[in-house]
N, C-alpha and C positions, 0 to 999 in steps of 0.2 A: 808204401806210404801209409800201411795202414797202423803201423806202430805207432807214427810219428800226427795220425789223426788222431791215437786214443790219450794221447799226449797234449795233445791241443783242447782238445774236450776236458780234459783234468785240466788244465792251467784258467779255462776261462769258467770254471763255474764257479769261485771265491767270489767274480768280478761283475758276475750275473746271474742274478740270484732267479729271474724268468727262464733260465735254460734246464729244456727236458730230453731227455734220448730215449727215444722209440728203436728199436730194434726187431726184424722178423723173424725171430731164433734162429740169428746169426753171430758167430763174435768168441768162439772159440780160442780160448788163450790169445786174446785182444782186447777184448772187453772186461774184464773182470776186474781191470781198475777202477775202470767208468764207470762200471755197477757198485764197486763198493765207494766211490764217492759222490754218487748221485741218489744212492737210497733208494727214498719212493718213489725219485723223479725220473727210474732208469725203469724202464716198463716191457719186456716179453710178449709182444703181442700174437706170435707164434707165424703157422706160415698163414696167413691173413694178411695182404698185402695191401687188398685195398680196405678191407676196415681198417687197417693201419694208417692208412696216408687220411682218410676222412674223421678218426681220433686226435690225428696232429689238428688236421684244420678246427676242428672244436677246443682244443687245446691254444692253439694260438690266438681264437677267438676271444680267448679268457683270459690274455696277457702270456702267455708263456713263448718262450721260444724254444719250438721241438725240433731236434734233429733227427730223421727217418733213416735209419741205415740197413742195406744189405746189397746181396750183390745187384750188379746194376742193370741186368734185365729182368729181375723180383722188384725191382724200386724205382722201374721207370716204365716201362713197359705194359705190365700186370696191372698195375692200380692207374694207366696212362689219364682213364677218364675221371675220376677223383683226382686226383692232381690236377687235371682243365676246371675243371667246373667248382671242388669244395675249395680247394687253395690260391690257384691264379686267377681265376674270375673276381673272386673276394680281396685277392692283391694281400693274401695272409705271410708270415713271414717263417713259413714251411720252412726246415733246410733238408734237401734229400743227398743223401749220400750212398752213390754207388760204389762199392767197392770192383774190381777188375775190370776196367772198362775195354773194349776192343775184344782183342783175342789174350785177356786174360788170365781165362779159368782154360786157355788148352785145351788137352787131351781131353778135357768134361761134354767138349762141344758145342754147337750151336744155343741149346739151350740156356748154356750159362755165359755166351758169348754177346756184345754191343758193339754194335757197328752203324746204330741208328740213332744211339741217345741225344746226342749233340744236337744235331738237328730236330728231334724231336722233339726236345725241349723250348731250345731257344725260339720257336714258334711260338709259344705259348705266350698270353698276354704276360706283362709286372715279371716272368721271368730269368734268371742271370745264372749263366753257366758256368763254373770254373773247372779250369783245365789246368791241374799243378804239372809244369816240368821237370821239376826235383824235388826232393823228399823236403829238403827247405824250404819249399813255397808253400807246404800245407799250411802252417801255425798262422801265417798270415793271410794265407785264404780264409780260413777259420776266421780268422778276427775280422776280417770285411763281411762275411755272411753275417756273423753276429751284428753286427753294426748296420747292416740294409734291412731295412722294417718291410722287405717284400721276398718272394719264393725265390732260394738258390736250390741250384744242383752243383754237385762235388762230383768230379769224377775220380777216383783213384786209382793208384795203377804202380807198378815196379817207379822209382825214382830216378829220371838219368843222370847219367854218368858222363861228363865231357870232360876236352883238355883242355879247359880254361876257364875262369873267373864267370859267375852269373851273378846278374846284377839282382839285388831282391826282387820279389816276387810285385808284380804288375800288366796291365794288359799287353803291354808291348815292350819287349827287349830287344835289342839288339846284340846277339850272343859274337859277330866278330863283323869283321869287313873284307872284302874280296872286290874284285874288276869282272869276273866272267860271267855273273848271273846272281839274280835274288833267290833265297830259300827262305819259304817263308812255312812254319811247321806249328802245329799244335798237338803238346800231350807227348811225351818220353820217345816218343816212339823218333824223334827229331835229333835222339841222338847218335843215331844209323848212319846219320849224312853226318855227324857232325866229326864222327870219328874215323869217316873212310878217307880217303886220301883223295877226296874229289874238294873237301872241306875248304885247303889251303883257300883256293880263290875263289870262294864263294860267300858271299855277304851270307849272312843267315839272322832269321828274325824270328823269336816264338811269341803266336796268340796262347794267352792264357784264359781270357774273359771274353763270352760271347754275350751279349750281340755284340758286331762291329759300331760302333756311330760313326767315327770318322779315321782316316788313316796319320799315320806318324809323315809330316813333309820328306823327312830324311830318307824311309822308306819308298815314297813314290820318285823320287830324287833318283834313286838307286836304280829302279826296276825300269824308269826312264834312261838311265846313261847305260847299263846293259844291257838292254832289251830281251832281256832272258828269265825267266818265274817259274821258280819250283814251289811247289806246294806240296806238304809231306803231313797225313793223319792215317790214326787205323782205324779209318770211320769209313763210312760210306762217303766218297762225292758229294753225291745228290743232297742236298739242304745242310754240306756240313762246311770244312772250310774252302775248297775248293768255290763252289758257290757263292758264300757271303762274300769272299774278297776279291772275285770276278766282279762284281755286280759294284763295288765302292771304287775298284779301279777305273771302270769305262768311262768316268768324266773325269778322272786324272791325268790320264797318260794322254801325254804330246807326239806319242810315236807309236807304231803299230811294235809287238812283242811275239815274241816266241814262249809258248808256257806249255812245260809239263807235271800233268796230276800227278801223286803218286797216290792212291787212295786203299780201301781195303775193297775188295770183290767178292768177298764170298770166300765160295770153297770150291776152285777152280777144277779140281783133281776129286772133291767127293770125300778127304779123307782126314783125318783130323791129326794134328799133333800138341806139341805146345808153341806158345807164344812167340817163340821166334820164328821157329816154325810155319807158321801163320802168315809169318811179317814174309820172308823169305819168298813164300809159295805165293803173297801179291807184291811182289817186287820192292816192298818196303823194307826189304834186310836182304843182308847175306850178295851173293854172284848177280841175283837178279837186279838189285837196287844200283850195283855198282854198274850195270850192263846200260840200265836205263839212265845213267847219268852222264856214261860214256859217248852215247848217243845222241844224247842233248845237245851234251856242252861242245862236241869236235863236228 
């Protein structure tokens, strides 16, 4: 996705003329369009992560609208307290953008791994998280940040890939319909389930935008006449979507439900690979994902 962000960034700055991009000296053969059409509004701030994000918030103070990019535990994590206190307490209209969210950066490891940010964020007061599914949802993520006069986060990540039609980019889609059970998924990683062969008869739903406020009827409709809930992120559980859509369902559902997490855990085994790799070793891809679903749904 991140071509198709630098992409996005060139098309909306003829249209807005308050758009600035901040950068941690990151953006190697990405950015170099961005830099030559943003001039003196495209800014190196080096590795300085949280004077970074408190230069945006001075910046946005002054009318501009800055986008903070680098990978996404340098750009959310690192500068986590400047982002609470100089940009969301202030309700400034920061946009931060992580590039590889999850198990992303692979073989690089934990350090350049997020499996927190989601829910780290979307704690945050004035806050709003986006989560692109396909490489097509960035341009109009992009254009709703621009458009909200309060702090987003971008997550970005590989694009999926499914066999069939998605509806433009929005908080809630509905990607098909099924009888055996709800999938309800946030962030690429949703395209594991969508391509296995457990897919046929499984409704499947993707969040794109946190916070939750209120759920789709059709959605709880579903998850009521199945009684069955999968939830699939390569995030942690804990404060991410597993969580938020626990917590909106309990005064929905007419019937008690069977649900299982599929979430990210760490590093089970201690050892690092890439990104599927990753997904695989917490049952979010590959034998394991297929194992866990066999189990569910018979």
């Amino acid at each position: 996705m991140r071509v198709e962000f630098a992409d996005s960034m060139i098309k909306q700055f003829d249209e807005h003329p308050s758009l600035a991009f901040i950068t941690g000296d990151l953006g190697y053969m990405a950015l170099e369009k961005v830099q030559e059409k943003y001039g003196e509004r495209f800014i190196n701030a080096g590795v300085a992560e949280q004077n970074m994000v408190t230069v945006a918030a001075v910046m946005a103070h002054e009318g501009f609208v800055p986008f903070v990019y680098s990978i996404s535990p340098f750009v959310t994590l690192r500068p986590y307290e400047q982002i609470r206190n100089d940009v969301c307490l202030h309700n400034l209209p920061v946009k931060i953008v992580g590039n590889g969210g999850g198990y992303g950066y692979g073989i690089m490891g934990a350090t350049h791994h997020n499996i927190e940010d989601i829910g780290a964020l979307r704690v945050l007061p004035n806050m709003k998280v986006y989560v692109p599914f396909t490489a097509n949802d960035v341009y109009d993520a992009v254009n709703q940040m621009v458009a909200d006069k309060s702090p987003n986060y971008i997550r970005l990540n590989m694009g999926a890939k499914v066999p069939y039609n998605v509806a433009p980019f929005a908080q809630w889609r509905k990607l098909k319909s099924g009888n055996k059970g709800v999938v309800v998924g946030t962030g690429p990683v949703l395209e594991n389930i969508c391509n296995s062969a457990w897919a046929e008869d499984l409704e499947i739903w993707v969040l794109s935008v946190f916070p939750i406020v209120d759920l789709p009827a059709e959605l709880i409709a579903a998850v009521n006449r199945t009684q069955k809930l999968i939830t699939i992120e390569e995030h942690s559980g804990e404060c991410g979507l597993r969580e938020t859509l626990s917590y909106h369902l309990m005064n929905e559902l007419s019937t008690p439900i069977k649900m299982l997490s599929l979430a990210a855990n760490g590093y089970p085994s201690g050892k690092y690979g890439d990104q599927k790799w990753h997904q695989a070793e917490n049952n979010l891809g590959g034998e394991g994902l297929n194992n866990q679903l066999e189990n569910f749904l018979k």
